[in-house]
C-alpha positions in Angstrom: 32.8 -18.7 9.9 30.3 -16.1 10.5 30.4 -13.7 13.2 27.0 -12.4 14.6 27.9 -9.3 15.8 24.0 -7.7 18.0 23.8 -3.9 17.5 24.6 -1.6 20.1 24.3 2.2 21.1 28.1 2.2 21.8 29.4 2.3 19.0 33.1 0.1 20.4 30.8 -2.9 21.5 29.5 -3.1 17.4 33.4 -3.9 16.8 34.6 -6.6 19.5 33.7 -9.6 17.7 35.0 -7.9 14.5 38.1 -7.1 15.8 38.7 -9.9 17.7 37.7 -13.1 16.2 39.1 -14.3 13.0 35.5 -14.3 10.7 34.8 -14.3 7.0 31.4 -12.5 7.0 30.2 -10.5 9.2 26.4 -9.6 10.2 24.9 -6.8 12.3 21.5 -7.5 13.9 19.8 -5.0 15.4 17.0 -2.3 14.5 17.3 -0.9 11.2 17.2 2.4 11.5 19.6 2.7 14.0 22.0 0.8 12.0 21.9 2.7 9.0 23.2 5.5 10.8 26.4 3.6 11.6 26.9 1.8 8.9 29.3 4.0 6.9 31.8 4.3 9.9 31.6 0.8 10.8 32.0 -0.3 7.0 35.3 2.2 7.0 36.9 1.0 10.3 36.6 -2.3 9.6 38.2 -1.9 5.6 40.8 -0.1 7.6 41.4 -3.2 10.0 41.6 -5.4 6.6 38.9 -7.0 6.6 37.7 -8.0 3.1 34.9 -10.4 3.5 30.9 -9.7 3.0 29.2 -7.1 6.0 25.2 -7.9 5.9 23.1 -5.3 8.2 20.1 -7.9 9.0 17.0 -5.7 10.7 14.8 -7.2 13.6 11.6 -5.8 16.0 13.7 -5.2 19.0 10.4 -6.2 20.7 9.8 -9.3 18.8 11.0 -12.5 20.3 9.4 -14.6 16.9 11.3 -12.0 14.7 14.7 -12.1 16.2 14.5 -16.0 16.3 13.7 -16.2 13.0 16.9 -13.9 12.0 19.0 -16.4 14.2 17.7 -18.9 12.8 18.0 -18.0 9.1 21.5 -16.8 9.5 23.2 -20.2 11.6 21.0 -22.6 9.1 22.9 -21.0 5.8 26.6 -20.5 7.4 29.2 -22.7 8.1 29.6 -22.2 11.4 29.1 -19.1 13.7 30.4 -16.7 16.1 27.7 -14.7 18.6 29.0 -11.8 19.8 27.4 -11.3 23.1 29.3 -8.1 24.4 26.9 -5.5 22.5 23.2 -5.8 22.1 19.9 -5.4 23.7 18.7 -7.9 26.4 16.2 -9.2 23.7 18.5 -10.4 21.2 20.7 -11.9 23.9 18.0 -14.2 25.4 17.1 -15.2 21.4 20.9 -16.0 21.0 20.6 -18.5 23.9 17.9 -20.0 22.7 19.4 -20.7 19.3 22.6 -21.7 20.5 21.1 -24.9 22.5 18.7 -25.5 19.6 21.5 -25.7 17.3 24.9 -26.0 18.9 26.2 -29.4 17.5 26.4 -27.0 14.0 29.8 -25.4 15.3 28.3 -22.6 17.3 30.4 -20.4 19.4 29.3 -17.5 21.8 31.9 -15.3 23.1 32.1 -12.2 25.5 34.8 -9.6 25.3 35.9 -7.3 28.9 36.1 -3.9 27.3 38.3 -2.9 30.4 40.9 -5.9 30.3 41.2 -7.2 27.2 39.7 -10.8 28.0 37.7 -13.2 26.2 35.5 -15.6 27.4 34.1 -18.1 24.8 31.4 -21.0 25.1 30.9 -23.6 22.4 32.5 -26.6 20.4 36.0 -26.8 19.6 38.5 -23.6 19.1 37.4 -20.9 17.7 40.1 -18.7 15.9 41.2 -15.1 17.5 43.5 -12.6 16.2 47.1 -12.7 17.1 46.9 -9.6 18.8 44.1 -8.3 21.4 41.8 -5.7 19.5 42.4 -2.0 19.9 41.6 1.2 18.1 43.3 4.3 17.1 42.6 7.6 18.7 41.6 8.6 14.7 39.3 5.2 14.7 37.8 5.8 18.2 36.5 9.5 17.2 35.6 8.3 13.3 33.6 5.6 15.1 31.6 8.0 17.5 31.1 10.3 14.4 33.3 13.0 14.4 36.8 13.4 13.1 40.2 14.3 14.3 41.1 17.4 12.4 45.0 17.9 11.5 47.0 21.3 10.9 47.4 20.2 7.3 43.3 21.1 7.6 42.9 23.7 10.0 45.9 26.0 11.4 44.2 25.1 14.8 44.1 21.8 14.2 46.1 18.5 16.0 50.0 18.8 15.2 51.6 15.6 14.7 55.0 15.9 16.7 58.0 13.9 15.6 58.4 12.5 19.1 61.9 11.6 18.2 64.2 10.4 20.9 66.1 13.7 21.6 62.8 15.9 21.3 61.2 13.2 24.1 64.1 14.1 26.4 63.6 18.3 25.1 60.3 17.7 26.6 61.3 16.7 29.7 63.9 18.8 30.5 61.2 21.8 29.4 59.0 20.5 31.9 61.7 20.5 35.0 62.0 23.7 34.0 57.9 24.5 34.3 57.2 22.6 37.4 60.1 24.2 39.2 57.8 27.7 39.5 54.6 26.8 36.6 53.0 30.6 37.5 56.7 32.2 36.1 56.8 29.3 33.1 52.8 30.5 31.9 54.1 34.1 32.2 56.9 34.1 30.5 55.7 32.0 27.8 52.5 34.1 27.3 55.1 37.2 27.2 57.0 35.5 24.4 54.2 34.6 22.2 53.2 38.6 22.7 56.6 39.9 21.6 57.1 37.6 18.5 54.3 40.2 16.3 57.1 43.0 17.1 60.4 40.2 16.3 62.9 41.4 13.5 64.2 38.0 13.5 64.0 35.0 11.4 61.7 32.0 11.9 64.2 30.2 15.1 65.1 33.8 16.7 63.6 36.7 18.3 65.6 39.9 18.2 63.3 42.6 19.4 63.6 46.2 20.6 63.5 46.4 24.8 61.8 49.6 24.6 59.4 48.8 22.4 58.4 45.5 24.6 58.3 48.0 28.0 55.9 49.7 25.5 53.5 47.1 25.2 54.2 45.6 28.9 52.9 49.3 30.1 50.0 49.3 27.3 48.5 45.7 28.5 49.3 46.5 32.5 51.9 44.0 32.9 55.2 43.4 34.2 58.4 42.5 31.8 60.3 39.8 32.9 63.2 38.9 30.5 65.2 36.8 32.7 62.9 34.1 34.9 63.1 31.0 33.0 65.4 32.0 29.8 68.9 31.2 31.5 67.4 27.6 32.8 66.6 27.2 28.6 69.4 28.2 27.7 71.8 26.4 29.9 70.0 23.3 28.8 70.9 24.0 25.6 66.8 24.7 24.2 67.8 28.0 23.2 70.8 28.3 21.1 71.4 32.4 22.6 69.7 34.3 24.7 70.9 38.5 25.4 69.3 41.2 26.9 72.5 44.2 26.0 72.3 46.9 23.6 69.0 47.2 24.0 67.5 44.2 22.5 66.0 41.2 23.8 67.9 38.2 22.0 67.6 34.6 22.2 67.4 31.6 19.5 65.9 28.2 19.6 67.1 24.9 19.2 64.7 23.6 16.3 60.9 24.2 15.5 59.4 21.8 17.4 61.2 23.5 20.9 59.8 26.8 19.5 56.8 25.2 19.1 56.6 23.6 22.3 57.8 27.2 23.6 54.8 28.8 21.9 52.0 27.9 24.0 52.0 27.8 28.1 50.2 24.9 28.3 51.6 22.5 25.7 54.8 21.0 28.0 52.1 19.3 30.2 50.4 18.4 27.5 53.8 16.6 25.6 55.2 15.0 28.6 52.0 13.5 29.9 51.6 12.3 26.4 55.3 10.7 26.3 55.2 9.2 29.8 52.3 7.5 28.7 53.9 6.3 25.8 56.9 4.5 27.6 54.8 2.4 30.1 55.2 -1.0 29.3 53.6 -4.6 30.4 55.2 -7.3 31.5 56.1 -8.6 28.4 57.3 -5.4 27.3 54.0 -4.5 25.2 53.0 -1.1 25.4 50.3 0.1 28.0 48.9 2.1 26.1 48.0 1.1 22.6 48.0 4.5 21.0 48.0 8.0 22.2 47.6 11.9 20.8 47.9 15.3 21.8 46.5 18.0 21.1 43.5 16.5 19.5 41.1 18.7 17.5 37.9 16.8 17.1 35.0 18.1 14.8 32.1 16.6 15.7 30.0 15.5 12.9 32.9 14.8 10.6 32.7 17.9 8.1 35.2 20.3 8.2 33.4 23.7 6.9 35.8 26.5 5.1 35.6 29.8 7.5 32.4 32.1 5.5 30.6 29.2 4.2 27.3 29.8 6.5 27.8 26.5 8.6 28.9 26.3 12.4 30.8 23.7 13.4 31.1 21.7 16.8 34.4 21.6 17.6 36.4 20.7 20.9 40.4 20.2 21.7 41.5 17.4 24.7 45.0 18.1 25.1 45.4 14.2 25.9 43.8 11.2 24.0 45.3 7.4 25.5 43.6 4.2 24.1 43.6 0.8 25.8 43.0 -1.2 23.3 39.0 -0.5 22.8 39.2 2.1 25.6 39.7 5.7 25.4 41.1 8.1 28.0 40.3 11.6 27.3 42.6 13.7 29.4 42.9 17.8 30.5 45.9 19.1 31.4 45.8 22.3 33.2 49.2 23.9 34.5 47.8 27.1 35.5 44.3 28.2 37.1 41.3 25.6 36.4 37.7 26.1 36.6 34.8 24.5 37.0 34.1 24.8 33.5 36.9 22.7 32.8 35.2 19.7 34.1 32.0 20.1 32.1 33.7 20.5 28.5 35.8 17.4 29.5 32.6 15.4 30.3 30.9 16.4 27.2 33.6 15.3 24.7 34.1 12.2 27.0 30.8 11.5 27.5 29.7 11.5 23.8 33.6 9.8 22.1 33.7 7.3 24.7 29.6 6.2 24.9 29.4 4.2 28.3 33.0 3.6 29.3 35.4 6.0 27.9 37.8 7.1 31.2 37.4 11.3 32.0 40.5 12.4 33.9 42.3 15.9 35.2 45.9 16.6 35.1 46.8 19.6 37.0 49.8 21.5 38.3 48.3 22.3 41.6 44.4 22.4 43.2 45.2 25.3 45.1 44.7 27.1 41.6 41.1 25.6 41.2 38.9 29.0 40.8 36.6 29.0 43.5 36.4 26.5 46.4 38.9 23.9 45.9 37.2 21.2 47.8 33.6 21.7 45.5 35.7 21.1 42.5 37.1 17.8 44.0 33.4 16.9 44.9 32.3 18.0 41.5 35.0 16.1 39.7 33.9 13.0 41.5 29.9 13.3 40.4 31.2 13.4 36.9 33.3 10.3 37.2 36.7 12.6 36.6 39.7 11.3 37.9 41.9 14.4 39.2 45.8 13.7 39.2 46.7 16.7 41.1 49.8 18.2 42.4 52.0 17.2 39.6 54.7 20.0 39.7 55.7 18.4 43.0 56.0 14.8 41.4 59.3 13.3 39.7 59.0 11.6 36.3 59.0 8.1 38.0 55.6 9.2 40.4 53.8 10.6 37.7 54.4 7.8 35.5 52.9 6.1 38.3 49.7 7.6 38.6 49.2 7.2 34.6 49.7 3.7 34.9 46.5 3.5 37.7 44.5 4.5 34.8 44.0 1.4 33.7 43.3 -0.6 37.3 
């Protein structure tokens, strides 16, 4: 069976046949040079998939009704049997399919349609054709691969995405950090942004802080702010995320449980980040299949793929989402925001959403509160909504159970 896969500027619409529809060759039509741009990533996602059989890149005039004919033509006459992929393609090439499938649909023709949103397929011709077992999704690391950019790991770059060991325990660690956050997130954001200040002047090992009170009032009075070394410690430590925590003789004292809580302790924002992340992670359908088919955090995307060394004369593009969910074929590119927002915030979110998730990738705002929107709170909520961003808003005042909720709207 061939699958006739028509070349599209979204890049996810080249792979729903291919993905979907059990084939032994595959051909892209379309117009050539726009094909050999993408034909490297497409080659490499679909060896990834497994698929081992013979990818032809056949070149049409877009505006040539004769010409795309004649490359319908040639390609039904010498397979045995074929698969039209209508989900992708230019309104050209679509009308020239129809035409060739009623001039030769005895010859085991099938033409098939995939929702990019739900999962469906709807499929015309003779007999059954062969599917996957499984609906067709994509990794995060496929979906940005695919666009032409890369998700860049901390084994790269020391900036770059951290792959958590979500274990169990560390999912309920992350939880419990995150009751601790939303009970006063201003406090959590200070405290945390103190932390990471005093570690440069810690005598401790790599799980401990042991520093010198004066020496912290030092640099408290140096940067103009207040020292606060009680706030959210006790609540850690009580919940067992710190191992100690003292303020006598002194020092300022406390442990952690393991690296990933220190970690996770490091940076203000990262909580929101995780437990967004791991609610989304739990949802289940029905029939107990995950929601979401994959998700990251964290994610350091460079956008054309090549990772330049620091000095080499080359700027790169680069961008972090703190949230990546995939539905299948569909990307949700997420900002999480526990502290102040701005309007800025919205337009770096649409540009890595607009250009990862060509045509239909979802753009959508997590924050603690609107109240800390910079500016005029109600121009960012019109803003967001010009740009397509879906604001979940208010989640410090929202139990586990409600916010898990409103991730699970996403997909309606």
């Amino acid at each position: 069976m061939t699958l006739i896969e028509f070349f599209d500027r979204s890049p996810v619409k080249n792979l729903t046949g291919c993905l979907s529809a059990k084939a032994d060759e595959i051909v892209f039509v379309g117009e050539q040079r726009a094909m050999e741009k993408a034909r490297e990533p497409l080659n490499n996602i679909l060896s990834y998939h497994g698929f081992d059989g013979p990818i032809r890149y056949a070149p049409i005039r877009r505006n040539s009704i004769d010409s795309i004919l004649s490359v319908l033509s040639d390609i039904v006459e010498t397979s045995d049997g074929c698969i039209f992929d209508l989900t992708g393609g230019e309104d050209l090439a679509l009308f020239a399919a129809g035409q060739v499938y009623a001039k030769y649909q005895a010859e085991n023709i099938h033409m098939q349609w995939f929702n990019l949103r739900t999962g469906r397929i709807a499929d015309w011709g003779q007999g059954q054709p062969l599917y996957q077992d499984a609906p067709p999704s994509l990794s995060v690391d496929d979906n940005i691969l695919l666009h032409g950019g890369l998700v860049v790991y901390d084994d790269i770059h020391p900036l770059g995405t951290h792959q958590w060991d979500l274990t169990p325990e560390f999912v309920r660690d992350i939880k419990t950090m995150w009751e601790i956050c939303r009970r006063n997130c201003g406090l959590w954001n200070f405290q945390l942004t103190m932390l990471a200040n005093l570690e440069r002047y810690s005598t401790a090992g790599a799980l401990a802080l042991d520093v010198d009170i004066a020496q912290a009032v030092s640099f408290a009075e140096t940067h103009d702010i207040t020292l606060d070394l009680g706030g959210i410690f006790p609540a850690l430590t009580e919940a067992r995320l710190l191992t100690f925590y003292d303020c006598s003789g002194g020092r300022f004292r406390l442990g952690y449980k393991n690296a990933q809580v220190k970690r996770c302790l490091a940076k203000a924002g990262t909580v929101l980040e995780l437990v967004t992340r791991c609610l989304a992670d739990e949802l289940r359908e029905k029939d107990g299949a995950p929601v979401f088919t994959d998700t990251l955090s964290g994610v350091y995307i460079d956008w054309d793929d090549i990772v330049h060394e620091p000095g080499d004369g080359q700027v790169d593009t680069q961008n972090e989402i703190d949230v990546i969910l995939m539905r299948g074929l569909m990307p949700i590119f997420i900002s999480c925001k526990n502290g102040n927002v701005g309007i800025d915030e919205l337009y770096k979110l649409s540009a890595v959403a607009d250009h990862f998730g060509r045509g239909f990738g979802k753009k959508v705002l997590v924050c603690a509160s609107l109240e800390k929107a910079l500016g005029n709170p109600a121009y960012f909520i019109d803003r967001a909504k010009s740009m397509d961003i879906e604001l979940i808003s208010d989640v410090q005042d929202m139990d586990q159970a409600a916010f898990s909720k409103r991730l699970r709207q996403l997909i309606s």
